[in-house]
C-alpha positions as CSV (number, residue, x, y, z in Angstrom):
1,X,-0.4,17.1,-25.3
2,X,0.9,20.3,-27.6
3,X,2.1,21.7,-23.8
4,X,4.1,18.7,-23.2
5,X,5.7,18.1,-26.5
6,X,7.0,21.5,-26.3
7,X,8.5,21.3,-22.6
8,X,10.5,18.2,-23.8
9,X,11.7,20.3,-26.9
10,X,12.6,23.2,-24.7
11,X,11.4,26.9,-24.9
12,X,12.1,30.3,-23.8
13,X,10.1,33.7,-23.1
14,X,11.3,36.2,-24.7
15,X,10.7,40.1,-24.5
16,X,10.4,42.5,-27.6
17,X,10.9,45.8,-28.5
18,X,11.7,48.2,-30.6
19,X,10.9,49.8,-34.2
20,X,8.3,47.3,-35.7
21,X,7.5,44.6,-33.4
22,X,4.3,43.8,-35.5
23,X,6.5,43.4,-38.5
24,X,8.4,40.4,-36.2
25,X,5.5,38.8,-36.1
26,X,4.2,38.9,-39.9
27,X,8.3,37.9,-40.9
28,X,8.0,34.5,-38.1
29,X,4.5,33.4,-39.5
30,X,6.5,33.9,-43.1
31,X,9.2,31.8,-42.1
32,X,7.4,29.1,-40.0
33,X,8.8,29.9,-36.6
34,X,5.7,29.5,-33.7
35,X,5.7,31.8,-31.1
36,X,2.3,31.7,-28.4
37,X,1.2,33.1,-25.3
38,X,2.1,37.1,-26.6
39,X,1.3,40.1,-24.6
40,X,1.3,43.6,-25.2
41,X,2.7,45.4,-22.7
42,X,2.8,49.4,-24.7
43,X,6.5,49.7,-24.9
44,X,7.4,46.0,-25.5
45,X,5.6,42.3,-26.0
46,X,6.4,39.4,-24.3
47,X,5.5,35.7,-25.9
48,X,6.7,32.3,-25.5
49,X,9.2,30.7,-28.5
50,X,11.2,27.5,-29.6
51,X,14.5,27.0,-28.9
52,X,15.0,26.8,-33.0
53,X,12.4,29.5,-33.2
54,X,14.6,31.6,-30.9
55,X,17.8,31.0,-33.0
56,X,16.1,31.5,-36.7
57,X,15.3,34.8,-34.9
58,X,18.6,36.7,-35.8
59,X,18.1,37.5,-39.4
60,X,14.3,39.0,-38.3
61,X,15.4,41.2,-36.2
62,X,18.2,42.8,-37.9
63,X,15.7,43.1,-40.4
64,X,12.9,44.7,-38.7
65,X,14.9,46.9,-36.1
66,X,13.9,45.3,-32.8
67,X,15.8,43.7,-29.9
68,X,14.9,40.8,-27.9
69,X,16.2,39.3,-24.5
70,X,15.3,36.0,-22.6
71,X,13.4,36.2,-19.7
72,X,12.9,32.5,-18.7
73,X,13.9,28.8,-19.9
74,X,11.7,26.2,-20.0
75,X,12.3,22.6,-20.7
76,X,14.0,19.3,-20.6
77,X,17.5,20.1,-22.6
78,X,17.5,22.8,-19.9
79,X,17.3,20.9,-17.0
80,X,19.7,18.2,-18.0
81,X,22.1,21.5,-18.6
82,X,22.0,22.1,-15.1
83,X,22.0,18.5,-14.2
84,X,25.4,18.2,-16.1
85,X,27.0,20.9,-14.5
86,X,26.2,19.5,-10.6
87,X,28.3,16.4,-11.2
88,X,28.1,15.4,-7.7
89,X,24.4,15.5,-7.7
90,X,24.0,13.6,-10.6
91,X,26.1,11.0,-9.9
92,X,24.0,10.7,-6.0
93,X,21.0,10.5,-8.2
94,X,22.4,7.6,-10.4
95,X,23.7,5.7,-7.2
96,X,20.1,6.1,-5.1
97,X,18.5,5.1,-8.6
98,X,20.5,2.2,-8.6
99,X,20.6,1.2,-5.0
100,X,16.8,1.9,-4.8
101,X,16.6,-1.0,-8.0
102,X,19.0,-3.3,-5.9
103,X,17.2,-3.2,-2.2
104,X,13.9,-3.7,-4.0
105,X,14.9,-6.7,-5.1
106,X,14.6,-8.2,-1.2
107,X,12.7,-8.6,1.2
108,X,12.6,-6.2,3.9
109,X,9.6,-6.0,6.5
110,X,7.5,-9.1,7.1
111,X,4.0,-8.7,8.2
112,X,1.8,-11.1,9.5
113,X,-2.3,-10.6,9.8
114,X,-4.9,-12.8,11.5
115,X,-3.4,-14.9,14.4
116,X,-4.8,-15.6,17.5
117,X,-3.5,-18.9,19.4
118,X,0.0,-18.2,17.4
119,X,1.9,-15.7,18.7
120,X,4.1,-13.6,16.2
121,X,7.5,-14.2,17.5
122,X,6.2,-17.9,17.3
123,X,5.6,-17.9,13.4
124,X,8.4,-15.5,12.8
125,X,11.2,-18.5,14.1
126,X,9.1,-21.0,12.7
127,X,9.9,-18.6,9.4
128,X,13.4,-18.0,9.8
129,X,14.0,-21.9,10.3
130,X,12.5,-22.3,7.2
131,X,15.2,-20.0,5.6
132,X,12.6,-16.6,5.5
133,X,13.7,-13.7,7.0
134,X,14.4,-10.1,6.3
135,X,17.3,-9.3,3.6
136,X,16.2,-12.6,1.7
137,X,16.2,-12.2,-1.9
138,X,12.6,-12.2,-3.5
139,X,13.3,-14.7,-6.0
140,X,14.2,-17.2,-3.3
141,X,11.0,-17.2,-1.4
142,X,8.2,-20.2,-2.9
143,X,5.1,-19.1,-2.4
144,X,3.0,-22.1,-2.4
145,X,6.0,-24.5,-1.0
146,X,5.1,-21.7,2.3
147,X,1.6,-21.9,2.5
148,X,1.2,-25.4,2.4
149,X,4.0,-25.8,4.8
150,X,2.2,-23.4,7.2
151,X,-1.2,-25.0,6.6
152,X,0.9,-29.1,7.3
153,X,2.5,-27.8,10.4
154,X,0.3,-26.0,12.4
155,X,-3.1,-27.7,12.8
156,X,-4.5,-24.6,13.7
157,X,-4.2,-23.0,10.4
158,X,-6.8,-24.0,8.1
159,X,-6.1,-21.3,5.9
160,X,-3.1,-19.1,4.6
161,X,-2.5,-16.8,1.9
162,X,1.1,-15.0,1.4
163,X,1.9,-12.4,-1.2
164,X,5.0,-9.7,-1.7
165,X,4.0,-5.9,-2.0
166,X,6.8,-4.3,-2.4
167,X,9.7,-5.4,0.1
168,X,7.0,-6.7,2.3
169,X,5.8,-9.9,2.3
170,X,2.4,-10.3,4.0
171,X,1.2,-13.4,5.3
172,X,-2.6,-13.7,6.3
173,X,-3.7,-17.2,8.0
174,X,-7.0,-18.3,9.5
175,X,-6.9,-20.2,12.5
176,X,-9.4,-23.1,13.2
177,X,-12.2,-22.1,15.6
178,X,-12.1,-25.8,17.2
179,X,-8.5,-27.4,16.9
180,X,-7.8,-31.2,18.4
181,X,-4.5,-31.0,20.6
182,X,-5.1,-34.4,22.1
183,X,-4.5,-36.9,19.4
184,X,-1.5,-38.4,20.6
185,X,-2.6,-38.5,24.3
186,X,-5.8,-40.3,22.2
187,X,-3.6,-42.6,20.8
188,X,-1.8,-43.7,23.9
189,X,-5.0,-44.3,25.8
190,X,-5.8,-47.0,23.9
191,X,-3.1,-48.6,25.9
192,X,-4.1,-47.4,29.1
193,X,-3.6,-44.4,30.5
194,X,-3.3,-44.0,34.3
195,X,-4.2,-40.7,36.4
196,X,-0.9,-39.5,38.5
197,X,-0.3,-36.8,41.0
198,X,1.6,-33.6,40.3
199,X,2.8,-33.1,43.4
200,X,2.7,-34.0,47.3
201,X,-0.4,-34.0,49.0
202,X,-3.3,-35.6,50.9
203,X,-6.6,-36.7,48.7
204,X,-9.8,-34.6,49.9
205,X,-12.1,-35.4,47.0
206,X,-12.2,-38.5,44.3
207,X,-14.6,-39.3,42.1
208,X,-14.0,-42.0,39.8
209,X,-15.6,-42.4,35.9
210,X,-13.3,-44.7,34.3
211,X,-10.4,-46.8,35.9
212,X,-9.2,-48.7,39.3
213,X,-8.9,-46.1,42.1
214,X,-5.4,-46.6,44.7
215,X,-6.5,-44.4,47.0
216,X,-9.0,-43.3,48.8
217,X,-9.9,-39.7,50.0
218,X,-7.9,-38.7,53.3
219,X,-5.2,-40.3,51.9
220,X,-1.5,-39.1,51.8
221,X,0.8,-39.2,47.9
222,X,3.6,-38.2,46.9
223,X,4.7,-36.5,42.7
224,X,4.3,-39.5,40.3
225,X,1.7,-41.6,42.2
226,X,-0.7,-43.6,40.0
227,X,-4.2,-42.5,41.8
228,X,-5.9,-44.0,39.3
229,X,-5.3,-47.0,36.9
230,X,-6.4,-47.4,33.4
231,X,-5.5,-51.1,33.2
232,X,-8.6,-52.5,35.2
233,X,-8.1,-56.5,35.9
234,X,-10.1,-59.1,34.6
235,X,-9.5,-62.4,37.1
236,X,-9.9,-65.8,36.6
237,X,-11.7,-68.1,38.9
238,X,-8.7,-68.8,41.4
239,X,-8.7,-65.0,41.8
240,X,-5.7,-64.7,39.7
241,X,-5.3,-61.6,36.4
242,X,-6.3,-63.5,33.5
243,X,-5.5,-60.1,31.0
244,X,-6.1,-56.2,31.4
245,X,-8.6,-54.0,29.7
246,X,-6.5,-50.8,29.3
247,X,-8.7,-47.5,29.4
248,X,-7.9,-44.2,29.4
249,X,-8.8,-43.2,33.2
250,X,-11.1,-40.5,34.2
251,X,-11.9,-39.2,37.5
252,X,-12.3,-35.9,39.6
253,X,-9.1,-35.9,42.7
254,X,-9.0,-32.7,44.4
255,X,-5.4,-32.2,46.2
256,X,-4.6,-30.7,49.7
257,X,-1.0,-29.0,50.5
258,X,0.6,-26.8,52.1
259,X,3.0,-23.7,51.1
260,X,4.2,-21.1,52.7
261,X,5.1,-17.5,51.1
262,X,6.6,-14.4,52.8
263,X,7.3,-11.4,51.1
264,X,9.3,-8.3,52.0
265,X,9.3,-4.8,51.3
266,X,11.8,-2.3,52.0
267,X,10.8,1.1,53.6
268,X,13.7,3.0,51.6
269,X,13.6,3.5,48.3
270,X,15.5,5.3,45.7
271,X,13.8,7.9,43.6
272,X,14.4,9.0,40.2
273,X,14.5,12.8,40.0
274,X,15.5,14.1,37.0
275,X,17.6,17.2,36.2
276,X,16.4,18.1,32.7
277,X,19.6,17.6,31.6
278,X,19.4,15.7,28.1
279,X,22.3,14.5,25.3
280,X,20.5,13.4,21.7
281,X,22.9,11.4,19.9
282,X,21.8,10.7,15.9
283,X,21.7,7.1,15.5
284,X,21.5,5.0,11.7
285,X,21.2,1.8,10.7
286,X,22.0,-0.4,7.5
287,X,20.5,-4.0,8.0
288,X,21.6,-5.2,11.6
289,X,24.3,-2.9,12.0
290,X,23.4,0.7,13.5
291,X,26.0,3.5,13.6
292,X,25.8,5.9,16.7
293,X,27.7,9.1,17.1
294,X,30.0,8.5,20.0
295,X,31.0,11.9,22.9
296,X,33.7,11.0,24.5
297,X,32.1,10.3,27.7
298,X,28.9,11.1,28.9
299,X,29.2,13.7,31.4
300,X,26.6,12.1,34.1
301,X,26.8,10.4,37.1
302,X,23.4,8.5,36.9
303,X,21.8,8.4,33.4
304,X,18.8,6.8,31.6
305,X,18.7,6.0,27.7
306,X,16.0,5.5,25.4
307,X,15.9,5.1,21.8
308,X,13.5,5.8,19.0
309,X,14.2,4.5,15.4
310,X,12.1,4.3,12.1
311,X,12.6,2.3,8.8
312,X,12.9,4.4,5.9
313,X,9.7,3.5,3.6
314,X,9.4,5.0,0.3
315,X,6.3,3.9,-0.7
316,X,2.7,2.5,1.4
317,X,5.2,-1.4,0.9
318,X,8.1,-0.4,-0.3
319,X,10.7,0.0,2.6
320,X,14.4,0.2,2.5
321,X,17.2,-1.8,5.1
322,X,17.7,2.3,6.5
323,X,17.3,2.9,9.6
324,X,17.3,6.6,11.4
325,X,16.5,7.6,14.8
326,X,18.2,9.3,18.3
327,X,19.0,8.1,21.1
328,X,18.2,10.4,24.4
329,X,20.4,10.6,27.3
330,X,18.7,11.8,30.9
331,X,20.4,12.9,33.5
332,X,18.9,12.2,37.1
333,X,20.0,12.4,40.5
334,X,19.1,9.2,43.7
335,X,17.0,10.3,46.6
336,X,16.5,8.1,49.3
337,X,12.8,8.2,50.9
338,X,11.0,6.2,53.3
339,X,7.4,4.6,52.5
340,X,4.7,5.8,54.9
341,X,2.6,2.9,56.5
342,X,-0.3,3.5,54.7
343,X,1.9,3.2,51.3
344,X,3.8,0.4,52.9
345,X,-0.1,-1.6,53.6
346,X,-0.6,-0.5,49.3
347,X,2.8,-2.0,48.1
348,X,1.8,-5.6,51.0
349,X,-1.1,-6.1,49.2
350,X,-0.9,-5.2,45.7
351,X,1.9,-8.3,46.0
352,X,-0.7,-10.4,47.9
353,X,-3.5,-9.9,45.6
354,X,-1.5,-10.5,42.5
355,X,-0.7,-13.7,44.5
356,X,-3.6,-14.9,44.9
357,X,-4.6,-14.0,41.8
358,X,-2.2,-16.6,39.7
359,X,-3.3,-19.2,42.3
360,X,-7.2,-18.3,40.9
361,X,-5.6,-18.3,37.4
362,X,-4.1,-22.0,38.0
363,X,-7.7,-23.5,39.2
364,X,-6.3,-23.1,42.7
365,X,-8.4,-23.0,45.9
366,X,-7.1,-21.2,49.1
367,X,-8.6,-23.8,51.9
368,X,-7.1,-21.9,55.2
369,X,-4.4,-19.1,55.2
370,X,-2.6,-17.4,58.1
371,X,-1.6,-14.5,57.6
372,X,0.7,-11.9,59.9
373,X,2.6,-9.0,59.3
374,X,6.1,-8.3,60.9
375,X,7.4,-4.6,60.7
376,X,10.6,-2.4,61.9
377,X,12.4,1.0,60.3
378,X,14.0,-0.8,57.4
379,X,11.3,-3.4,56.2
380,X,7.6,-5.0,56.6
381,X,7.4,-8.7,56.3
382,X,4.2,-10.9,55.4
383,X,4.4,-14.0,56.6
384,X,1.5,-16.7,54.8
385,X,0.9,-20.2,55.9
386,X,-1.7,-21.7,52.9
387,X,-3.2,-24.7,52.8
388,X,-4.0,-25.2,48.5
389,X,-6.5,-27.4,46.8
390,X,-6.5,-28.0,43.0
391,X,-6.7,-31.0,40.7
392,X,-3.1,-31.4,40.6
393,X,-2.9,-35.0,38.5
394,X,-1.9,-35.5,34.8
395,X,-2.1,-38.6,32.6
396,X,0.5,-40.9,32.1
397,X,0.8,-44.2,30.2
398,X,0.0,-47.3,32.4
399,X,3.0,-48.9,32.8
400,X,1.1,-52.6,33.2
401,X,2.0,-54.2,30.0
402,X,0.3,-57.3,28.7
403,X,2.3,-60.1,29.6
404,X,2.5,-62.7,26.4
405,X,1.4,-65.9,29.3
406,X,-1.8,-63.8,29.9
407,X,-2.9,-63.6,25.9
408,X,-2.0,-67.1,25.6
409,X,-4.1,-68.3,28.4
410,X,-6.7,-66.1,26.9
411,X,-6.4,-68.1,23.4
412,X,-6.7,-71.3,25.4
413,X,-9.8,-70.2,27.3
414,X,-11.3,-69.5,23.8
């Protein structure tokens, strides 16, 4: 504590010599003036001493023959002494101070933690309609008002917690391990809900669980047929509809189609090769606007450009709309060279697989294919003739309304 009263105060070491240093010392306990730390070096003695110490001094010394000269300055009043003579530095301090106490204010970096199903680009426009987004002042975001809107709009989220550190407001949600997405679709079907084909083709499989089937299997449809109905007829004696029971249909229809694909693939190709010659170009940033460093041309022909850019962060939470970074320009030249077959057959069916592999993605069955490859010097051609089966059908709202004449004949019935 002694250590740091006396840096703010301000001291000096001094060194000492001449006729009767000893006598010094006797005359400054005499008059109250505190000096610490001394050494004896034989021909002179260093210590440490007050700034007042130092000045009370005079008188002593004259009196006791010895000489004294400062070796080293220790202290606040004389660090602000340099501090006042580097004006420019002072004032830069004062402005980052003050620009520092003006950015923290807002918020600058938004992090979100523990979705799944929601992607982050997802909740981050969700935020931004809501008026959150980066550069927002602090005081204007309502914690609670955002949690509970997160937790009323997205059924997922069962739970959500947001909180500022810093410039950075972190959001952490919990996402519910068994949602319900079908509650409208539940709600229509209480009207009836028919089974419809997504596209052209010819039934090979039906199987029906709840509903009136219009086809049968072998049978040709077209987009937007009703395969199944969901209004199921209840007939009077004369074989005429008395009323419908709507239900929600349910059945398993297995469609057959045809496509054909044909992909090509070029035996040229350009290649990259890249000379080693580079440009760097500084690049910063305030907010959304960056500020590059601009040659007058770039001296290359062909050229690629990347670009690598931080966020200034002065603290673990505490980061700042700066931006800083360089952008790399590479030279490279074009080559022209020819696949070999074997790379040719490679390229083919890398294309092919990943194919077939978004048909396995969509549930898709490959039934027959027929497949041939055409080749010359300047390209190889696949040529595929597929015959698909999936369950291409989707539910769609029976358009067979209850006619008023049917519920009143009902009522007379009764």
């Amino acid at each position: 504590m002694l250590h740091w009263i006396q840096y703010i105060r301000g001291y000096v070491t001094i060194k000492v010599w001449g006729y009767s240093v000893e006598r010094l010392l006797n005359l400054c306990g005499n008059h109250d003036i505190l000096v610490w730390e001394i050494e004896d070096h034989g021909d002179y003695h260093t210590m440490h001493i007050s700034i007042e110490g130092f000045f009370a001094l005079k008188p002593l010394l004259k009196k006791t023959g010895t000489r004294v000269k400062v070796l080293h300055r220790y202290g606040v009043p004389f660090f602000m002494s340099k501090m006042l003579a580097r004006k420019i530095f002072v004032a830069g301090l004062v402005c980052c101070i003050l620009f520092w106490c003006l950015t923290s204010r807002f918020i600058w970096d938004i992090r979100i933690e523990g979705n799944l199903s929601l992607t982050e680009d997802v909740l981050l426009d969700y935020l931004e309609e809501r008026g959150i987004h980066t550069a927002m002042k602090k005081s204007d975001l309502q914690i609670e008002s955002l949690e509970q809107a997160l937790r009323e709009d997205y059924d997922l989220i069962t739970w959500t917690s947001a909180q500022l550190k810093g410039t950075t407001l972190l959001i952490r949600i919990k996402e519910n391990d068994m949602p319900v997405y079908e509650a409208e679709e539940q709600k229509e079907s209480s009207q009836g809900m028919d089974l419809t084909a997504t596209r052209d083709g010819v039934v090979t499989y039906i199987i029906t669980r709840k509903g009136v089937p219009l086809v049968a299997q072998g049978q040709s449809v077209k987009a937007g047929d009703v395969l199944v109905s969901g209004a199921i007829p209840v007939y009077n004696e004369d074989t005429t509809v008395r009323k419908y029971q709507f239900v929600e249909a349910d059945a398993d229809i297995i469609l057959r189609y045809g496509k054909n694909i044909t992909l090509e693939e070029a035996v040229a190709y350009e290649e990259k090769i890249y000379t080693g010659e580079t440009i760097g170009i500084p690049v910063f940033g305030v907010g959304e606007k960056a500020l590059t460093f601009r040659f007058p041309g770039i001296p290359y022909d062909y050229y690629d450009i990347s670009e690598e850019k931080s966020q200034v962060k002065l603290l673990d939470h505490l980061y700042l709309p700066l931006y800083y970074g360089k952008r790399t320009v590479q030279e490279y030249e074009i080559a022209i060279k020819k696949h070999t077959d074997d790379e040719m057959k490679v390229l083919l069916q890398a294309r092919w697989d990943k194919i077939i592999e978004t048909l396995e993605e969509k549930g898709v069955q490959i039934a027959k294919k027929n497949v041939t490859i055409k080749k010359n010097e300047e390209k190889w051609v696949l040529t595929a003739g597929l015959q698909l089966e999936e369950a291409a059908v989707k539910r769609r709202p029976s358009r067979i309304v209850q006619t008023p004449q049917e519920d009143a004949s009902e009522q007379t019935a009764e």
